[in-house]
MIKOL-127690 format. One line per 10 residues: number of its first residue (from 1); their letters; for each residue x negated, y, z negated of C-alpha. Coordinates in nm, 3 decimals. Each point is the difference from the previous one (the first is absolute). Layout:
# residues N
NUM> a> X/Y/Z | ...
END
This chain:
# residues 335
1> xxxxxxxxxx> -0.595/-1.925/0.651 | -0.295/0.004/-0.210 | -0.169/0.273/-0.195 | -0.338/-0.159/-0.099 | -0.295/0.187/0.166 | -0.087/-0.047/0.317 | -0.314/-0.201/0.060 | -0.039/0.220/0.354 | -0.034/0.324/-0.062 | 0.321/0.267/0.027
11> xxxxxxxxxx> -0.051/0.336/0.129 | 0.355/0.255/0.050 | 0.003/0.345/0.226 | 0.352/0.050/-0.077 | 0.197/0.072/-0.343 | 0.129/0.368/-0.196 | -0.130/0.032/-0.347 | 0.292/0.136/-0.122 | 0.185/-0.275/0.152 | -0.164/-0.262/-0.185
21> xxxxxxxxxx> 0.093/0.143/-0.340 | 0.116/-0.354/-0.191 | 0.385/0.101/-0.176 | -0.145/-0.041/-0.335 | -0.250/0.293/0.038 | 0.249/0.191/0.144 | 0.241/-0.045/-0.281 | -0.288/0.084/-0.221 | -0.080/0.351/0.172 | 0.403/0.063/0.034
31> xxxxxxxxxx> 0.049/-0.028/-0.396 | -0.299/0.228/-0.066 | 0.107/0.245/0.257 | 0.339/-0.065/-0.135 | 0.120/-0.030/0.388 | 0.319/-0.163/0.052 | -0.050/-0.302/0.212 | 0.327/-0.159/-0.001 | 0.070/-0.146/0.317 | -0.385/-0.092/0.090
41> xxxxxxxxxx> -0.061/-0.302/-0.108 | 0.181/-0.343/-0.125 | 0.061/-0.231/-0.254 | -0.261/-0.235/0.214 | -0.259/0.240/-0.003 | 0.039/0.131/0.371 | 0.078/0.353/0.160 | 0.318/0.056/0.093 | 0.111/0.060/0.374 | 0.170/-0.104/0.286
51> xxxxxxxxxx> -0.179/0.112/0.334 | -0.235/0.202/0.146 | 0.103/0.331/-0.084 | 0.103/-0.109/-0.385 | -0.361/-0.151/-0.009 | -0.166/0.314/0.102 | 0.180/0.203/-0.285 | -0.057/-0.270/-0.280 | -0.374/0.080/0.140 | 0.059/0.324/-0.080
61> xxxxxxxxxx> 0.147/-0.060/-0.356 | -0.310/-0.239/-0.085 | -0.245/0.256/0.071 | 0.203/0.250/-0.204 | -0.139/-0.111/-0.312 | -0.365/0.006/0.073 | 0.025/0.369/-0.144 | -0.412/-0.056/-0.135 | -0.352/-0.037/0.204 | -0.067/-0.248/-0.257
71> xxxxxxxxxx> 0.352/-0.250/0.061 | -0.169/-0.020/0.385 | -0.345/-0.077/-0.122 | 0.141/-0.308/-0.184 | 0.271/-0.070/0.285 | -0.313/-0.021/0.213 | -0.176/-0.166/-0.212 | 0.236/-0.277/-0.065 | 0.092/-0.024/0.365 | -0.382/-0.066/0.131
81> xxxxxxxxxx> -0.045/-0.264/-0.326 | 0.332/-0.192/0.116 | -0.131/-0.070/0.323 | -0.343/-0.088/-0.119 | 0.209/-0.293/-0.209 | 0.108/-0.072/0.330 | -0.322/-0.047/0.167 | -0.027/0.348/0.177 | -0.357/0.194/0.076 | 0.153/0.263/0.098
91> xxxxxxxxxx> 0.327/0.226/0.050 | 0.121/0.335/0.183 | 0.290/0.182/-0.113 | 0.207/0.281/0.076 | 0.021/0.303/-0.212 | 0.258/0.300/0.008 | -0.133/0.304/-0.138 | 0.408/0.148/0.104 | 0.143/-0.264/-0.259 | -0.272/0.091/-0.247
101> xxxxxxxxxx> 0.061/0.395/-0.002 | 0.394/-0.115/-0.022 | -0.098/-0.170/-0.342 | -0.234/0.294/-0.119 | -0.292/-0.136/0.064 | -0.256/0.256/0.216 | -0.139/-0.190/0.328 | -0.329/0.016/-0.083 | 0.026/-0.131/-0.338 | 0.207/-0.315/0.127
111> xxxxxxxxxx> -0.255/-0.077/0.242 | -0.257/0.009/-0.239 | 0.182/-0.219/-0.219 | 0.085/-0.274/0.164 | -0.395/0.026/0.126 | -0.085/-0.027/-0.371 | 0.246/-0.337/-0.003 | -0.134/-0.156/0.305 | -0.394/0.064/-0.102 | 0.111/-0.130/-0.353
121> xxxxxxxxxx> 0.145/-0.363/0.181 | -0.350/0.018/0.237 | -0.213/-0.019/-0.336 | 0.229/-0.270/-0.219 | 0.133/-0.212/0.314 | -0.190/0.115/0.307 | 0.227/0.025/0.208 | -0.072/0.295/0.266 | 0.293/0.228/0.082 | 0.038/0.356/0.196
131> xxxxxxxxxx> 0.323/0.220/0.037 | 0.174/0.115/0.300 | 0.209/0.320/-0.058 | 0.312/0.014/0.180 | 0.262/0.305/0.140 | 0.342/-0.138/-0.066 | 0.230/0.031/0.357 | 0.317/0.062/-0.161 | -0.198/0.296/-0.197 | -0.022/0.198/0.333
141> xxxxxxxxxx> -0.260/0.113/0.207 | -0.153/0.292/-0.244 | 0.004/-0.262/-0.290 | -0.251/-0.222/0.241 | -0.240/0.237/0.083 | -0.007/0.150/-0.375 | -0.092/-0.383/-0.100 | -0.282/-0.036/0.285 | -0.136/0.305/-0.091 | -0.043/-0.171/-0.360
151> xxxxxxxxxx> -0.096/-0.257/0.091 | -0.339/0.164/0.197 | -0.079/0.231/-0.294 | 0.079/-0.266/-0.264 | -0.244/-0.227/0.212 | -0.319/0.208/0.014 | -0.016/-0.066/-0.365 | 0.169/-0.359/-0.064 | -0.144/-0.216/0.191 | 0.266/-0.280/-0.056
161> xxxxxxxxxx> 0.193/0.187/0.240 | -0.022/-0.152/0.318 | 0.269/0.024/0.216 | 0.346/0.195/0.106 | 0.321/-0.077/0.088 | 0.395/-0.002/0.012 | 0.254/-0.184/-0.152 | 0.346/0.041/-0.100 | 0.335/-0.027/0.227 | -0.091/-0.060/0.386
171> xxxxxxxxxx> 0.329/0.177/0.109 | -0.093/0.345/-0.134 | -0.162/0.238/0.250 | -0.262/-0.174/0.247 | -0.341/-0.107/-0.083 | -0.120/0.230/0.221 | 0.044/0.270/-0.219 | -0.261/-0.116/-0.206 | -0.259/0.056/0.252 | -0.172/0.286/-0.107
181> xxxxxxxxxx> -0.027/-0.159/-0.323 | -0.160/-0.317/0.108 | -0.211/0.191/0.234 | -0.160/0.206/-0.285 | -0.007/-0.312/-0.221 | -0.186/-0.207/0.277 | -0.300/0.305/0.045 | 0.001/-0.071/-0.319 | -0.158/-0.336/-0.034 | 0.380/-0.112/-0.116
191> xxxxxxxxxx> 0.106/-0.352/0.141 | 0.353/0.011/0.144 | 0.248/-0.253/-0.092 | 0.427/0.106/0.053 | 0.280/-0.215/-0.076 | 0.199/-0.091/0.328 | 0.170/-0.253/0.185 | 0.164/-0.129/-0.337 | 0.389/0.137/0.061 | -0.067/0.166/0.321
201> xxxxxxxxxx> -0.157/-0.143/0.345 | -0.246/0.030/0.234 | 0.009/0.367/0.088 | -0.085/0.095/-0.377 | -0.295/-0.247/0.006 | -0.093/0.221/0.344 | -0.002/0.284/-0.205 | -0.174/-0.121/-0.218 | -0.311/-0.131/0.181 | 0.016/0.365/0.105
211> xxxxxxxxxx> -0.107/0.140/-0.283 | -0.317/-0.216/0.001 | 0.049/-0.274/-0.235 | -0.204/-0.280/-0.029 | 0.310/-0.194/-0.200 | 0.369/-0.010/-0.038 | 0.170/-0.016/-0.310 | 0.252/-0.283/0.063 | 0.030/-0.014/0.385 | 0.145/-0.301/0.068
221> xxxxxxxxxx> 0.273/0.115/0.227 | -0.277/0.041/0.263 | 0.126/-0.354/0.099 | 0.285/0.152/0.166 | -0.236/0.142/0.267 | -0.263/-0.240/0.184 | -0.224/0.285/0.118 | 0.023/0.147/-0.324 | -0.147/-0.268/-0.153 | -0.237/-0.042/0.264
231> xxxxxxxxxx> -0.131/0.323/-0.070 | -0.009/0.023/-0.364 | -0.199/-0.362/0.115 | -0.271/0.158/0.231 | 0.011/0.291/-0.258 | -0.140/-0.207/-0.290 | 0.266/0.174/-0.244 | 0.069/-0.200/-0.303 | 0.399/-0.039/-0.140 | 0.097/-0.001/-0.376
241> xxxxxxxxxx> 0.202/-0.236/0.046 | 0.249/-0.023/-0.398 | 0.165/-0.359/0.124 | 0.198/0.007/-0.379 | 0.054/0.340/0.061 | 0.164/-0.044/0.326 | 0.213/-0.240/-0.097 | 0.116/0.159/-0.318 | 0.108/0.314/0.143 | 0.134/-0.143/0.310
251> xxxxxxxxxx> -0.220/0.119/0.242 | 0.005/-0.335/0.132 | 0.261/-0.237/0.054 | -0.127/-0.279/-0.278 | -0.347/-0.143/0.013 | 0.064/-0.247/0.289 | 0.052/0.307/0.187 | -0.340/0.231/-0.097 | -0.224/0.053/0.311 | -0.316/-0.083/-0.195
261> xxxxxxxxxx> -0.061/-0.359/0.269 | 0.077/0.241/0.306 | -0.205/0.303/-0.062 | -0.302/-0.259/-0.153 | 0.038/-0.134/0.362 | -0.041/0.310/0.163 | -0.303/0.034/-0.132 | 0.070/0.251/-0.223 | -0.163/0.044/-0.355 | 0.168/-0.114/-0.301
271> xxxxxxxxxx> -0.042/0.079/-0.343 | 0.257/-0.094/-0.308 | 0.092/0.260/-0.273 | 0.249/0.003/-0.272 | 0.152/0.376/0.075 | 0.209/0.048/-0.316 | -0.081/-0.282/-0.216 | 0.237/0.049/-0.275 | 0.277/0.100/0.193 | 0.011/-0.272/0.241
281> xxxxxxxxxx> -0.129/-0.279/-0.257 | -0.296/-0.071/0.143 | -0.359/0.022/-0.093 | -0.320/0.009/0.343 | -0.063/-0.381/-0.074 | 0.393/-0.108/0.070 | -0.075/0.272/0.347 | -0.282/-0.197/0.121 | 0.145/-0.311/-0.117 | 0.301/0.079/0.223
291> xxxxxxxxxx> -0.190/0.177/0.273 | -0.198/-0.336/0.020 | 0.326/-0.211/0.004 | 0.114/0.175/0.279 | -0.291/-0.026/0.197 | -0.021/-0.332/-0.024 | -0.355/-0.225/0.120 | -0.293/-0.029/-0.300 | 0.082/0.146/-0.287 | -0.356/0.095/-0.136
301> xxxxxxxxxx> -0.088/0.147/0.398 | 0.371/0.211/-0.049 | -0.104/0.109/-0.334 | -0.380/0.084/0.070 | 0.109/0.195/0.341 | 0.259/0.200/-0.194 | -0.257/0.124/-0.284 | -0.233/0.055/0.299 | 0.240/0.206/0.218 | 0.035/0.228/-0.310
311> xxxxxxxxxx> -0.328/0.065/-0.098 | -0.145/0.086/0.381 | 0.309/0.286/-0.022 | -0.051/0.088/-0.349 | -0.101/0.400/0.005 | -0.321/-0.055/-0.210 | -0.384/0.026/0.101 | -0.163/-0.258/0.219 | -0.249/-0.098/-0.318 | 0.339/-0.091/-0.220
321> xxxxxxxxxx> 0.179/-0.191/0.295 | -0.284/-0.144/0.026 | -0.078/-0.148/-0.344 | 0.416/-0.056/0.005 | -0.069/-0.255/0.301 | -0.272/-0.161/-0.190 | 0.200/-0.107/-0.287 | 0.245/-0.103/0.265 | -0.230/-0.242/0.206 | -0.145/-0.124/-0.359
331> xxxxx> 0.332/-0.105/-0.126 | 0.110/-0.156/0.302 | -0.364/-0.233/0.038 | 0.089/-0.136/-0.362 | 0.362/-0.066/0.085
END
């Protein structure tokens, strides 16, 4: 699949920071640190696991050796430039203040760092970007709130901040533990995004929707459930949908098997995102590109209505989405 920028537009709601730390930085940090990584990463340059649960703790070992503000100003900074190369305008991603303090780095300072990365990409790439802190499930309920609660008082000064949400493993506790959290995140001014629907089924998505969302991290096992969809439908929520990801991790049964056709069908709202880049070996361009395969009919239509989906649920200001839109519709009347 190719890697040359796109000539439509890219746009992504849906990848962790930390997660898309390339090997070779991580090395870098690890030998400074002098951390012991053996066991992370291979003689091919990716991270070493073998499912879900293994994936989550290499996650964990990653962000272990961002022990500086400064290592996730550049990490951000890097991130938001490699997706310009690809053609993006702009990019969301979650942040965990939880694996930050774990590394020695205080919340507020990480936040403000990887703000200083993502305004530093604006001016020398322009590509527009905002960050979504996220409670981590499998953290526990207290963990959750303590990272809302960040998250608000973090966001009265950085306005980069633009959203909340969960992540982590979808079999720890319920979602609906969270809901004081996203409640208080929600007054507010936070958008709500939480990841569901990608290991468990429709009665997680449920909760979800519960909590107020206006999209779904993942989601895709809403195909299971025709009213479901139906109602995430009539709902106008919008699905993160990681197709690589998926695949990769076996949350689907092989790419002839991802949902992407059925829930497009139901009229739900698509967008593509690359989740985990390094980890799955996959960049947002090779996302859309297979988001787009699976879909199937015009490419260029597939392509524009993905960046378009993204940008109309992107948690930014009405005078940004709008401008976003613009460059859209000007690339696609010169294509």
């Amino acid at each position: 699949m190719t890697q040359t920028p796109s000539p439509i537009p890219l746009a992504e709601l849906h990848c962790h920071i930390e997660g898309a730390a390339p090997t070779d930085l991580v090395r870098e940090l690890a030998h400074r640190n002098g951390q012991d990584i053996t066991g992370l990463i291979n003689g091919e340059n990716g991270y070493i696991w073998s499912d879900f649960d293994s994936f989550l703790s290499a996650y964990d070992r990653v962000a272990s050796v961002f022990t500086r503000a400064e290592d996730y100003s550049n990490l951000a900074y890097a991130y938001a430039s490699g997706l310009a190369a690809q053609g993006a305008i702009y990019s969301e991603t979650f942040s965990s203040t939880d694996h930050a303090e774990q590394a020695g780095v205080e919340p507020m300072a990480y936040l403000n760092a990887l703000a200083d990365g993502i305004k530093r990409a604006e001016v020398d790439h322009g590509i527009v970007s905002r960050m979504i802190p996220t409670g981590v499930r499998h953290f526990g309920t207290q963990a959750i709130n303590r990272a809302a609660d960040i998250a608000i008082e973090a966001a009265k000064t950085n306005p980069l901040i633009a959203g909340f949400g969960i992540a982590g493993s979808e079999v720890a506790g319920s979602l609906l533990d969270a809901n004081d959290a996203f409640a208080r995140c929600a007054g507010a001014g936070l958008g709500l995004t939480a990841h569901a629907g990608e290991w468990t089924g429709p009665p997680t998505i449920r909760d979800a929707i519960s909590l107020g969302v206006t999209r779904i991290g993942h989601g895709v096992r809403a195909a299971e459930d025709e009213a479901l969809m139906a109602e995430i439908a009539a709902k106008g929520i919008t699905l993160e949908v990681c197709p690589v990801s998926n695949v990769v991790l076996n949350a689907v049964d092989g790419l002839d098997a991802h949902p992407a056709k059925q829930l497009h069908n139901a009229g739900i709202k698509l967008t593509a995102n690359s989740d985990d880049p390094p980890h799955f070996h996959t960049t947002l361009a090779k996302d859309v590109e297979t988001m787009v395969h699976l879909l199937g009919g015009d490419e260029t239509a597939m392509r524009a209505m993905l960046t378009r989906n993204a940008l109309n649920a992107a948690f930014v200001d009405e005078p940004t989405r709008q401008k976003l839109l613009g460059k859209l519709e000007t690339a696609l009347a010169s294509a």
